[in-house]
Backbone bond lengths (Angstrom), bond angles and torsions (degrees), N, CA, C in turn:
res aa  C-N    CA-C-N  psi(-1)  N-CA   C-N-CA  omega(-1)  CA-C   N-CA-C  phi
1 X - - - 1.466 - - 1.526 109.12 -
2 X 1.458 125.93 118.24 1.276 143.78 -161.74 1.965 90.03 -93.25
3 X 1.396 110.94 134.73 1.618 129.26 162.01 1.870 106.99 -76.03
4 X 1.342 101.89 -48.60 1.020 110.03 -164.52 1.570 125.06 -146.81
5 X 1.054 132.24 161.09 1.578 135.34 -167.94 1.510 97.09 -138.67
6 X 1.542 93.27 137.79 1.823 106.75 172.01 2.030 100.80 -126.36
7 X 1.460 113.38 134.24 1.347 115.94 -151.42 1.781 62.93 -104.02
8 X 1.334 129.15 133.11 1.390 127.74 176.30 1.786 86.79 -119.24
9 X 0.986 106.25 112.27 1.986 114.24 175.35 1.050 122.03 -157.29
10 X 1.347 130.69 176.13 1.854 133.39 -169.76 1.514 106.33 -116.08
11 X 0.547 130.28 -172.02 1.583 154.25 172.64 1.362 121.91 -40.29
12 X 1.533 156.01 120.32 1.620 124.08 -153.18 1.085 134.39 34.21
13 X 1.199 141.27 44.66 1.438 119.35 157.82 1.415 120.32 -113.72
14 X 1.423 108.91 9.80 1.411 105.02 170.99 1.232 100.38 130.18
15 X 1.152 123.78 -3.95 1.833 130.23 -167.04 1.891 108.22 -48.27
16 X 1.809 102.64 -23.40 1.411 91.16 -161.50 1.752 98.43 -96.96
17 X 1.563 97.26 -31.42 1.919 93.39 172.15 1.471 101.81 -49.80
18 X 1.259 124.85 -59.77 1.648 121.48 -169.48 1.232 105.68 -61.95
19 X 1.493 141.66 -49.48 1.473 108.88 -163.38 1.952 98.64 -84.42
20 X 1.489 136.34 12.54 1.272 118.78 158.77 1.263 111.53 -91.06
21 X 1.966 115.43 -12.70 1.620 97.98 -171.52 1.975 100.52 -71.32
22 X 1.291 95.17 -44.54 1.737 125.08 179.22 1.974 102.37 -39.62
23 X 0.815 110.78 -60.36 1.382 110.17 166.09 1.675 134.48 -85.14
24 X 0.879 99.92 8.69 2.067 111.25 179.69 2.107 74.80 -111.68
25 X 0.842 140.78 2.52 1.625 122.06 -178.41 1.951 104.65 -92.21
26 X 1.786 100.56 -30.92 1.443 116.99 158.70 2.131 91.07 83.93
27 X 0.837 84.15 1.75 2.094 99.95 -168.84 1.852 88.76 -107.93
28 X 1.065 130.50 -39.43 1.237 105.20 -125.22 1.851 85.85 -130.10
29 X 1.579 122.49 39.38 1.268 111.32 -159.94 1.534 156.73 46.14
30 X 1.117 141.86 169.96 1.290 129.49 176.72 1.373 122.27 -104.44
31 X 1.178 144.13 24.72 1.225 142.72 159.01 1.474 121.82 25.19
32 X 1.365 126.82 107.78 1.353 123.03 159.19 1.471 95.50 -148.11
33 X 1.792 89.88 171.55 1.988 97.55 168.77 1.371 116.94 -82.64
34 X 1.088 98.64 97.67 1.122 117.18 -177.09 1.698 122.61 -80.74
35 X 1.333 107.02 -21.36 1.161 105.50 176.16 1.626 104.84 -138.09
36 X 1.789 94.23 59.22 1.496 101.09 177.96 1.637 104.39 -86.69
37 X 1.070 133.36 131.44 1.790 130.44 -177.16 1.882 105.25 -25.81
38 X 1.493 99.21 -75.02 1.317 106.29 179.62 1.473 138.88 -59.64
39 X 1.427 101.22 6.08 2.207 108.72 162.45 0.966 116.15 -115.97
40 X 1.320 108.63 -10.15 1.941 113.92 -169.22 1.486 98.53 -37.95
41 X 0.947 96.92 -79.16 2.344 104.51 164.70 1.062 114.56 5.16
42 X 1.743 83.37 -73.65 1.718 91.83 -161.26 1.586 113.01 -69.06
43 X 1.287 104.82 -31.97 1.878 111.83 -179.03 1.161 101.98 -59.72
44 X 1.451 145.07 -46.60 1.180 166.73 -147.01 1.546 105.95 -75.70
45 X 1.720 113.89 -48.56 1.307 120.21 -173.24 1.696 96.03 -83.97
46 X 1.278 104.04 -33.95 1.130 108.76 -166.88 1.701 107.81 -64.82
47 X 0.867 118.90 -50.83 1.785 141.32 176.74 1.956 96.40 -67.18
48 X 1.209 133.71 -0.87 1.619 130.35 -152.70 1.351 118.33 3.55
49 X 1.514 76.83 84.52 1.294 94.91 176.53 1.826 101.82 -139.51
50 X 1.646 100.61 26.94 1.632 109.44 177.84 1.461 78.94 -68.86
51 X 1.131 145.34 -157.34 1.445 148.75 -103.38 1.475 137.31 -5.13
52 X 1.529 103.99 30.09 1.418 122.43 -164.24 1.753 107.08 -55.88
53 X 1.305 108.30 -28.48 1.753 141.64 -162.56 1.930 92.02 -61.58
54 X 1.700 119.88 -45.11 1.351 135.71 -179.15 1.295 116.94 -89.65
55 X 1.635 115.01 -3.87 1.392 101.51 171.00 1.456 127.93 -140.71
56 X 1.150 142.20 159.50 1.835 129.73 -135.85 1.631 81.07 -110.17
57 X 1.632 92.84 137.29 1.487 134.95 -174.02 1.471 81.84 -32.01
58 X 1.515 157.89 -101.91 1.052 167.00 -92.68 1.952 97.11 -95.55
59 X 0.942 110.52 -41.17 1.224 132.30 -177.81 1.937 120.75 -63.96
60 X 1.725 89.48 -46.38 1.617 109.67 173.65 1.810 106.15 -78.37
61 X 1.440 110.84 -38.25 1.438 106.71 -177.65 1.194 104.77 -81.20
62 X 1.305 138.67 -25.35 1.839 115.38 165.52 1.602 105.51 -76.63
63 X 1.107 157.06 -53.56 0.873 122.67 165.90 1.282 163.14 -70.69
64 X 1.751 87.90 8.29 1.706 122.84 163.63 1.592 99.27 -58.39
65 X 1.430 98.16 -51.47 1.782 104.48 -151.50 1.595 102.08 -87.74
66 X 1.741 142.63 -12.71 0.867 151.89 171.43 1.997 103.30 -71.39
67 X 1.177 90.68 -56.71 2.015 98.58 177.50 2.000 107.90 -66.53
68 X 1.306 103.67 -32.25 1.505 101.51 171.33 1.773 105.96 -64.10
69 X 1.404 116.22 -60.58 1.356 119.47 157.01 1.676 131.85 0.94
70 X 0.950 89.69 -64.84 1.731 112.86 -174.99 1.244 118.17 -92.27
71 X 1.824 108.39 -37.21 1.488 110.72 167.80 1.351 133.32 -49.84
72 X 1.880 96.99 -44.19 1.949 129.07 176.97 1.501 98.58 -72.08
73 X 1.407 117.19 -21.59 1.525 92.40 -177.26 1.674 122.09 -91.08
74 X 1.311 110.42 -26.33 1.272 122.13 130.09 1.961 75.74 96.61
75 X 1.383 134.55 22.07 1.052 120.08 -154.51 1.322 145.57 91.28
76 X 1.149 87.04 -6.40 1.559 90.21 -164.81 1.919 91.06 -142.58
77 X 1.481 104.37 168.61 1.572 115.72 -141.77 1.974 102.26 -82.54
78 X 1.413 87.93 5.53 1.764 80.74 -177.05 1.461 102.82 -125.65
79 X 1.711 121.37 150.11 1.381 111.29 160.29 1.251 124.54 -112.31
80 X 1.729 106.85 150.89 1.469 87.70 175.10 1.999 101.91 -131.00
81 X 1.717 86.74 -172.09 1.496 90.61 -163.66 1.441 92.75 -166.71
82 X 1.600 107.66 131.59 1.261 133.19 -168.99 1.877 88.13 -98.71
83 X 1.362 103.68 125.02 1.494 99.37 177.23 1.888 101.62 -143.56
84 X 1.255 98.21 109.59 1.775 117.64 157.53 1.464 119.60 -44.70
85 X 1.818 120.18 122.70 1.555 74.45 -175.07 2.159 120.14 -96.15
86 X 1.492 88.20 16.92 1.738 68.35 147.91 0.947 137.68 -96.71
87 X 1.371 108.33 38.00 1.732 113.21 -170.35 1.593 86.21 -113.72
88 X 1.010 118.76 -44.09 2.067 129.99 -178.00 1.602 106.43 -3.91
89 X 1.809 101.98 -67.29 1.699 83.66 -170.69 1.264 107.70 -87.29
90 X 1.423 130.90 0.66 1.287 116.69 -178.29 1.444 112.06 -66.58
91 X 2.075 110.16 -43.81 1.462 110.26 176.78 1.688 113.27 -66.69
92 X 1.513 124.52 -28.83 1.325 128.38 -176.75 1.469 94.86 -55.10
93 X 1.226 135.86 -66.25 1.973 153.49 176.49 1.141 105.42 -26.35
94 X 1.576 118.53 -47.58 1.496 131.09 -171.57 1.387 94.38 -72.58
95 X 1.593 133.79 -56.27 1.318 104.10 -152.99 1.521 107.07 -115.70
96 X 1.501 123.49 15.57 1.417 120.06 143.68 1.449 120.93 -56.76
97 X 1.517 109.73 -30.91 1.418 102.01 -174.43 1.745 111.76 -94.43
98 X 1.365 98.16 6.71 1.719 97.83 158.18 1.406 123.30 -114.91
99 X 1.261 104.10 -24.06 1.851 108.62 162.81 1.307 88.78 -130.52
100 X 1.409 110.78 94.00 1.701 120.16 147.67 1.238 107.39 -72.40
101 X 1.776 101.75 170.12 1.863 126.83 -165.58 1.306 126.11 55.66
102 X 1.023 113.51 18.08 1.825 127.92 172.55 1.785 95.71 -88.92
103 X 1.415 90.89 149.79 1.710 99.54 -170.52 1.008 113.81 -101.13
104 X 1.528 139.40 -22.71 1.459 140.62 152.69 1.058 120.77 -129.14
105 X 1.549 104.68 170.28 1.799 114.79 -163.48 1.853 90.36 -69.13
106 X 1.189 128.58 -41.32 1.571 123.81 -178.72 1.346 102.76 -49.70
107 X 1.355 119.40 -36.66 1.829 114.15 179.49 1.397 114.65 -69.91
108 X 1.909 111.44 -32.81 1.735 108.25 -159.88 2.112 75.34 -66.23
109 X 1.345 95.61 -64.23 1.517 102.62 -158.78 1.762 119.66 -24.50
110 X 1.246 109.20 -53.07 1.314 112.90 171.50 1.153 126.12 -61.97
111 X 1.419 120.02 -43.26 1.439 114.63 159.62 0.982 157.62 -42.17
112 X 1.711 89.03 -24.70 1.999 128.86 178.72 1.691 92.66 -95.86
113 X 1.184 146.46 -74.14 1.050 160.49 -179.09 1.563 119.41 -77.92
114 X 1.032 120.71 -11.75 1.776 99.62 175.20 1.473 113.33 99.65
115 X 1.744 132.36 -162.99 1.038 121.09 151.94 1.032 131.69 -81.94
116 X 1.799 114.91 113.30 1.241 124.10 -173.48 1.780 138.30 -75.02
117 X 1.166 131.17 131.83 1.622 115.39 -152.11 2.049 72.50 -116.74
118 X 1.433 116.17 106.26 1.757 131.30 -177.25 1.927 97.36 -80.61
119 X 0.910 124.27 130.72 1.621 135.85 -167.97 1.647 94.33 -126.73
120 X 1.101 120.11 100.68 1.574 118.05 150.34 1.427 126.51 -66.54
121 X 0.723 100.32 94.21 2.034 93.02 178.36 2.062 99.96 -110.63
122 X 1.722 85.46 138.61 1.257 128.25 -151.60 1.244 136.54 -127.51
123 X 1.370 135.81 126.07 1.265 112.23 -159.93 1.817 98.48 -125.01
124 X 0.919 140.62 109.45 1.715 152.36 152.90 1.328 107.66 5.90
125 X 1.416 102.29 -78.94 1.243 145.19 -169.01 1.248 128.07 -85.54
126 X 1.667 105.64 71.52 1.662 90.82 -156.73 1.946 108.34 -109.08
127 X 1.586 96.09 17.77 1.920 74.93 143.30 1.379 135.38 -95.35
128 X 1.887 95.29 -19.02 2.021 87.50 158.05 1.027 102.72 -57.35
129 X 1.772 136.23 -51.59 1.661 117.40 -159.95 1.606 116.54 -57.60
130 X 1.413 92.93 -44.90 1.759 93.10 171.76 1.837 115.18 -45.00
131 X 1.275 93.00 -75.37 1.492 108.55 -175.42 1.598 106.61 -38.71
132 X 1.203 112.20 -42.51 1.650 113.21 166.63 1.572 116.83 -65.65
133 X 1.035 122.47 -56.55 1.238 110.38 160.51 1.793 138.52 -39.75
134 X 1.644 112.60 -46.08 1.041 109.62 177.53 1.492 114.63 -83.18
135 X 1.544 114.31 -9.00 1.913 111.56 173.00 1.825 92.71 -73.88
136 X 1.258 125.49 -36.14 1.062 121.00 -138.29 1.659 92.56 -85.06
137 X 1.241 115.26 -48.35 1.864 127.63 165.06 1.563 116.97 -42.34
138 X 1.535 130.29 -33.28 0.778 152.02 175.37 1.713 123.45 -96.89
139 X 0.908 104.96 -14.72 1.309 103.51 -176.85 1.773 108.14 -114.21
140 X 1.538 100.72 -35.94 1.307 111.94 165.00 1.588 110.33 99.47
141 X 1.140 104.44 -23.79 1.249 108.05 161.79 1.711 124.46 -94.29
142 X 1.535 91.62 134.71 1.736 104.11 -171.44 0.878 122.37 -102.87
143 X 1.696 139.76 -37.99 0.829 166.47 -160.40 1.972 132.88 -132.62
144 X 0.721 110.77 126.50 2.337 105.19 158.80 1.153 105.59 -168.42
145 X 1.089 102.81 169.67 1.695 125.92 -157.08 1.615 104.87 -105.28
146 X 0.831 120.09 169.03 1.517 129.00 -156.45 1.624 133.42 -73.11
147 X 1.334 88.16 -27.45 1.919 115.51 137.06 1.587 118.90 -54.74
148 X 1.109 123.00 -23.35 1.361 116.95 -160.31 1.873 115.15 100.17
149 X 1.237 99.41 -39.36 1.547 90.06 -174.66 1.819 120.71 -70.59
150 X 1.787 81.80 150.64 1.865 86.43 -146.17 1.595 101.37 -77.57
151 X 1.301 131.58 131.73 1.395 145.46 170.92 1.359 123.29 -53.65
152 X 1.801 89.85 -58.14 1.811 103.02 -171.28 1.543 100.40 -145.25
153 X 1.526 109.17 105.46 0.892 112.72 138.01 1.833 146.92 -124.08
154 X 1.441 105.83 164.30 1.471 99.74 -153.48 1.776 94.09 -104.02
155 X 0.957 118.61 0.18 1.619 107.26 -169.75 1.617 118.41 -167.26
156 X 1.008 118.48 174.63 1.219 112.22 173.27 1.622 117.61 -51.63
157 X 1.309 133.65 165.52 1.379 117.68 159.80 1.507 126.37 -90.16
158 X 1.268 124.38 146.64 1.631 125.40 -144.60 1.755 83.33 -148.59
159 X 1.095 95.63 156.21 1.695 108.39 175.94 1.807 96.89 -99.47
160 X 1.946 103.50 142.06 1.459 94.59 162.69 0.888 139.81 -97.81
161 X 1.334 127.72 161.68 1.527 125.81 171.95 1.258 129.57 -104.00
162 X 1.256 135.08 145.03 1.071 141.15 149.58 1.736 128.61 -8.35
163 X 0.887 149.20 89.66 1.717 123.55 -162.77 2.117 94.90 -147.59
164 X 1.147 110.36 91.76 1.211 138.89 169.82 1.429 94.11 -34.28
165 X 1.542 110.06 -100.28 1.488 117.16 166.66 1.948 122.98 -5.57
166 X 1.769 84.90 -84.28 1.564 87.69 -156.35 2.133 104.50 -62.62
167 X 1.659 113.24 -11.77 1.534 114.19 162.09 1.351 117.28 -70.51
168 X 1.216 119.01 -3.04 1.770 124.17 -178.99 1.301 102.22 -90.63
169 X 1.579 110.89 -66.41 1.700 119.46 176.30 1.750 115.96 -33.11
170 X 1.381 99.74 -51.78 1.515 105.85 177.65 1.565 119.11 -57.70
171 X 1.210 97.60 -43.60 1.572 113.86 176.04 1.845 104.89 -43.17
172 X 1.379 99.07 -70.17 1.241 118.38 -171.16 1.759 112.16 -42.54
173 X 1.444 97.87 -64.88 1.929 109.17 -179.19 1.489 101.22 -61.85
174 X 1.212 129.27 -24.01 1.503 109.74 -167.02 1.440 103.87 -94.09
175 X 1.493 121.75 -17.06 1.629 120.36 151.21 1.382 106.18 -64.29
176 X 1.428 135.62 -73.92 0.832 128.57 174.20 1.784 126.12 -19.33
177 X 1.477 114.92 -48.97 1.595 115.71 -178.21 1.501 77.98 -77.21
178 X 0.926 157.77 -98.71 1.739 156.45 -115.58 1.921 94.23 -49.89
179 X 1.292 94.40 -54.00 1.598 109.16 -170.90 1.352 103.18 -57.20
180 X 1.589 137.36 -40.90 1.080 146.28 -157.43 1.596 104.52 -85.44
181 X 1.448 117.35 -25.55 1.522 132.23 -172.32 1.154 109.39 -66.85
182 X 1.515 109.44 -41.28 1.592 129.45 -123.41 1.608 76.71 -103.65
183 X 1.541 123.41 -48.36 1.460 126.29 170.08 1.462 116.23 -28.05
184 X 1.500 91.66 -79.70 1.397 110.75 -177.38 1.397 130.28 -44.16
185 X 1.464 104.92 -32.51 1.894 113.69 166.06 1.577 92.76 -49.34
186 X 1.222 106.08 -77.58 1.935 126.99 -162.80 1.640 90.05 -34.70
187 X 1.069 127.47 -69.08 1.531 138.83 -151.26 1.929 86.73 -59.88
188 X 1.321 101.15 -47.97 1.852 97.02 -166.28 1.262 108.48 -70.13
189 X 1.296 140.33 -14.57 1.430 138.72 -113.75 1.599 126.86 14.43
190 X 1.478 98.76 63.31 1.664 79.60 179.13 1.528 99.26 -128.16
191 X 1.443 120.41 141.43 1.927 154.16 169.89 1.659 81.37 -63.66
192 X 1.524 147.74 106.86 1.199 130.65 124.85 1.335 121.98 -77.77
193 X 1.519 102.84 151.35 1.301 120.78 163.06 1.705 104.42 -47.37
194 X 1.461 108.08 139.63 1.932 106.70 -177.34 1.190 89.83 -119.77
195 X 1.371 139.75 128.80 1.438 142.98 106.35 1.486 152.99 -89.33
196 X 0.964 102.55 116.65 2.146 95.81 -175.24 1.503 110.71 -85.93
197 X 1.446 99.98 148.46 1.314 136.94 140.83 1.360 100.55 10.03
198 X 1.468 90.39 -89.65 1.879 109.36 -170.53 1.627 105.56 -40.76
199 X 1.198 88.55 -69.96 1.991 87.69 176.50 0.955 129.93 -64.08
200 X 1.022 122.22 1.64 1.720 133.06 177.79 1.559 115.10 -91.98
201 X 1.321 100.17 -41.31 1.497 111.70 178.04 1.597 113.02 -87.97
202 X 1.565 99.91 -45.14 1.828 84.64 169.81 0.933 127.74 -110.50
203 X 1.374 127.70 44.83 1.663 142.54 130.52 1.539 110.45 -143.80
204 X 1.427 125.54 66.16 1.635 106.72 -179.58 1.613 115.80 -84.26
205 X 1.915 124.31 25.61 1.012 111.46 137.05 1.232 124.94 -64.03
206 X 1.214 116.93 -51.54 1.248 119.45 -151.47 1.403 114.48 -71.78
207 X 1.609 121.51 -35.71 1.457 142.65 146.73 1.788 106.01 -42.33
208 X 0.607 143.54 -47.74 1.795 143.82 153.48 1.294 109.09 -37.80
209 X 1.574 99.45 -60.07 1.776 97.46 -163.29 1.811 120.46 -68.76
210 X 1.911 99.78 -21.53 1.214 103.88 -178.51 1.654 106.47 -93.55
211 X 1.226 119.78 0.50 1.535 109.05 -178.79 1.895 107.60 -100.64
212 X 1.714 94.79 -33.12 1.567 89.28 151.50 1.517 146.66 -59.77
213 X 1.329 105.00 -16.48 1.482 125.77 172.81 1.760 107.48 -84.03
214 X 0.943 107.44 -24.61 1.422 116.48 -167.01 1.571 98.68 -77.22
215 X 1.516 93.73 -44.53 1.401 97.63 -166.66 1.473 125.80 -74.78
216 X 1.414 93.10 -8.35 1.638 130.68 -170.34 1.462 113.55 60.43
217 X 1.421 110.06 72.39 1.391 141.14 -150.68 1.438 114.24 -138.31
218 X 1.211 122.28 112.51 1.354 117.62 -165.23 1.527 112.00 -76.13
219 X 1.817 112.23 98.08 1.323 97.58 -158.72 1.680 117.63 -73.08
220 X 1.639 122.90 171.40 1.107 125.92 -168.25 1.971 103.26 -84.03
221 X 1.244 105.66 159.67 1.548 120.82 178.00 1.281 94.75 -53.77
222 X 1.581 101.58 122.88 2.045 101.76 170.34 1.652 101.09 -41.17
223 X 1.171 104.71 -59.62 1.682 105.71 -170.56 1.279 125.43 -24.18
224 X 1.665 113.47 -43.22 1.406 125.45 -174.55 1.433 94.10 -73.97
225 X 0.927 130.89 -43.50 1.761 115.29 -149.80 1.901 105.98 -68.64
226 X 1.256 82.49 129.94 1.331 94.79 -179.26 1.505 129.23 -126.96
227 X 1.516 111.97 82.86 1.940 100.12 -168.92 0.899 137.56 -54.62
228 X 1.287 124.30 136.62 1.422 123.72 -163.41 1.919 113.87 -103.38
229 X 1.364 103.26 16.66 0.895 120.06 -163.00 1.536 114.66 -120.52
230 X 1.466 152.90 106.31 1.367 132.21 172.04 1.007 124.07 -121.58
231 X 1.535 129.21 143.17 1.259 124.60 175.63 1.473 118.46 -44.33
232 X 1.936 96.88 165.38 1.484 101.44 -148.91 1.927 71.74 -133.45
233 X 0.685 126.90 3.43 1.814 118.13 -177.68 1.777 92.98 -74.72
234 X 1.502 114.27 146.96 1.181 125.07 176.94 1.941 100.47 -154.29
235 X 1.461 97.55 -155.46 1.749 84.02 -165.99 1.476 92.49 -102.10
236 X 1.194 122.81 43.72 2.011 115.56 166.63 1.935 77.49 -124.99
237 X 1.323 133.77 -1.47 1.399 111.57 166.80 1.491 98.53 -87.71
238 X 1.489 106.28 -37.92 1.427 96.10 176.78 1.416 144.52 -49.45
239 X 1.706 101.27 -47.43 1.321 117.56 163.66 1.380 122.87 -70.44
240 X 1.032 120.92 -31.42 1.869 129.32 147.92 1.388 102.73 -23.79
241 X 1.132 110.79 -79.30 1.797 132.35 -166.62 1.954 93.16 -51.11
242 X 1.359 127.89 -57.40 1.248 127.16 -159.25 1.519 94.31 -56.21
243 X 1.489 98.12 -74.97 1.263 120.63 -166.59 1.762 113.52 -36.98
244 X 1.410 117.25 -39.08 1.384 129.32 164.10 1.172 120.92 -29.06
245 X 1.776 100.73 -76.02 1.479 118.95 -155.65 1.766 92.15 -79.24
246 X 1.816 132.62 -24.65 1.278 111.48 163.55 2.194 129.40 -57.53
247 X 1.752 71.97 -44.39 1.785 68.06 164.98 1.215 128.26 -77.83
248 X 1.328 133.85 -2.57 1.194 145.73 -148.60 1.781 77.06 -101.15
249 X 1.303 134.13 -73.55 1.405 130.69 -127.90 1.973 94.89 -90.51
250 X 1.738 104.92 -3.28 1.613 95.78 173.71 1.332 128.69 -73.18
């Protein structure tokens, strides 16, 4: 019986369909990044716990990580937490310096969270992920729901471009984080749960029903599950992708 779940993944692969299927189950917590660099703030004001300015660094991160606690559990008896892994040693940093002398980040983690059930989610195919990523940086929109209407956006809307280059770089780091993950299991000793992309998106009942079982979670009727999440690939991801692999092979 798992306390808690860590969604360990990169950039696009579905991280946001899974933590709404994971939380519309009302069993299985609320999952977000919670300790992504750039919301801490906002979670912080959000949690009132803005008076960070009156209280000593050691002091603000336990009760950062106590309100993350309760936030991921969403009510219900498990927590979860969407974690990037360049965020890894930043959260490992955070909670050595509240339970120091533990010998690995698998020890801070459990200690903060309980027994943890670690979920790799993964994407195959990572010049769609790239190419999704850089429309999505550029366009500003990240996210919409299955209607079309937009979920998350970060910016104005901008038309995309083409960018040879900055779709290579992406290519590269998002092997790189997969490669860096895949380390870090080995180094921790930890068996994660594996899920892809592909299967996530074209069946994320069934990806629900087996991570609820895992979790030993009475999963919900495929029937009910309903994503709230839809792909954003269209035919300028497509032609992205063509256009790539032609410049790619000159």
């Amino acid at each position: 019986m798992f306390d808690a779940y860590i969604i360990c993944g990169t950039p696009r692969t579905g991280s946001t369909l899974l933590c709404d299927l994971l939380a519309s189950t009302k069993k299985t917590g609320a999952p977000h990044s919670f300790y992504r660099r750039q919301n801490i703030l906002e979670w912080a004001e959000e949690w009132n716990l803005s008076a960070r300015a009156a209280m000593s660094e050691l002091d603000f991160n336990t009760a950062y990580l106590n309100a993350t606690i309760k936030a991921g559990k969403g009510g219900t008896g498990i927590f979860g937490l969407r974690l990037m892994r360049e965020n890894l040693g930043e959260l490992s940093a955070i909670l050595d310096q509240i339970f120091p002398g533990l010998p690995s980040d698998k020890a801070r983690l459990e200690k903060a969270f309980g027994s943890v059930l670690y979920l790799h989610l993964s994407r195959e195919d990572k010049l769609a992920q790239a190419v999704s990523l850089v429309k999505a940086e550029q366009t500003g929109l990240w996210h919409v729901a299955p209607d079309g209407t937009e979920i998350e956006r970060v910016a104005p809307p901008a038309e995309p471009r083409y960018d040879f280059q900055r779709i290579s770089g992406e290519v590269a780091e998002l092997e790189a984080y997969d490669a860096a993950w895949n380390t870090w299991f080995a180094q921790q000793g930890i068996t994660p749960l594996r899920l892809g992309y592909e299967s996530l998106s074209g069946d994320p009942a069934a990806a629900l029903v087996a991570i609820c079982r895992t979790l030993g979670v009475l999963p919900p009727n495929v029937a009910d599950v309903k994503p709230g999440v839809a792909k954003l690939a269209d035919e300028t991801s497509l032609d992205w992708m063509r256009r790539f692999r032609l410049d790619a092979a000159v």
